[in-house]
KEDOZA-475996 format. One record per residue (C-alpha): residue number from 1; residue in three letters; x, y, z. Coordinates in steps of 0.5 Angstrom, whole numbers. Layout:
% residues N
 resi resn    c1    c2    c3
  NUM  ALA     X     Y     Z
...
//
This chain:
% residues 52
 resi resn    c1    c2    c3
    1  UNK  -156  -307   -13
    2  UNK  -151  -302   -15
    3  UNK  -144  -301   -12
    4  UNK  -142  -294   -11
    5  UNK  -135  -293    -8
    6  UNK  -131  -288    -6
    7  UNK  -124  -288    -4
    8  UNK  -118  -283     1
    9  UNK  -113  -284     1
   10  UNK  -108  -280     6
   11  UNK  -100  -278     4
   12  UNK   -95  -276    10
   13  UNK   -88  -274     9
   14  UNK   -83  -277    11
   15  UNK   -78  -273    18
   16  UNK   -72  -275    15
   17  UNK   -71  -275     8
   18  UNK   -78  -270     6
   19  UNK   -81  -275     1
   20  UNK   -88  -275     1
   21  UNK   -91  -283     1
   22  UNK   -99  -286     2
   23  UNK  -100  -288     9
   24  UNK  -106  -290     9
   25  UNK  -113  -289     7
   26  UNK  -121  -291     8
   27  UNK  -126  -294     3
   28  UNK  -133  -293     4
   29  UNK  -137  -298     0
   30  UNK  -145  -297    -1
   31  UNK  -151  -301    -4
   32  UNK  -156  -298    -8
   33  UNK  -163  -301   -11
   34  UNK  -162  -301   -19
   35  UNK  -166  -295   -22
   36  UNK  -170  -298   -28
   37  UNK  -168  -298   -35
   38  UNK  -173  -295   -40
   39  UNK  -174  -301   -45
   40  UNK  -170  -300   -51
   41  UNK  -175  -298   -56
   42  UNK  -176  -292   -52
   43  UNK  -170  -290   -53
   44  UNK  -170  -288   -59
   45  UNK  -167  -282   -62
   46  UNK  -164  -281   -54
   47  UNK  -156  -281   -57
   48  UNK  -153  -278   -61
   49  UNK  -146  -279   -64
   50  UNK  -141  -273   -66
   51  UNK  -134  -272   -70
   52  UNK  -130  -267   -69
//
């Protein structure tokens, strides 16, 4: 399985001073299958590595 996250987070502001700050967030967590990896014979000539 693979993890696929995603994170919120929410900011107010406080009344007194005006400073912003986090006050809370939310993270949603899902579960994939893994999607099969071509073997590593096949992949020859599928990278390619360039310097400026």
């Amino acid at each position: 399985m693979r993890a696929i996250s995603t994170v919120q987070i929410r900011s107010s502001v406080c009344p007194e001073c005006g400073r912003i700050y986090v006050s809370g967030g939310t993270t949603t967590t899902t579960f994939v299958p893994k999607q099969n990896q071509p073997a590593a014979d096949n992949l020859s000539g599928q990278n390619i590595d360039t310097w400026a």
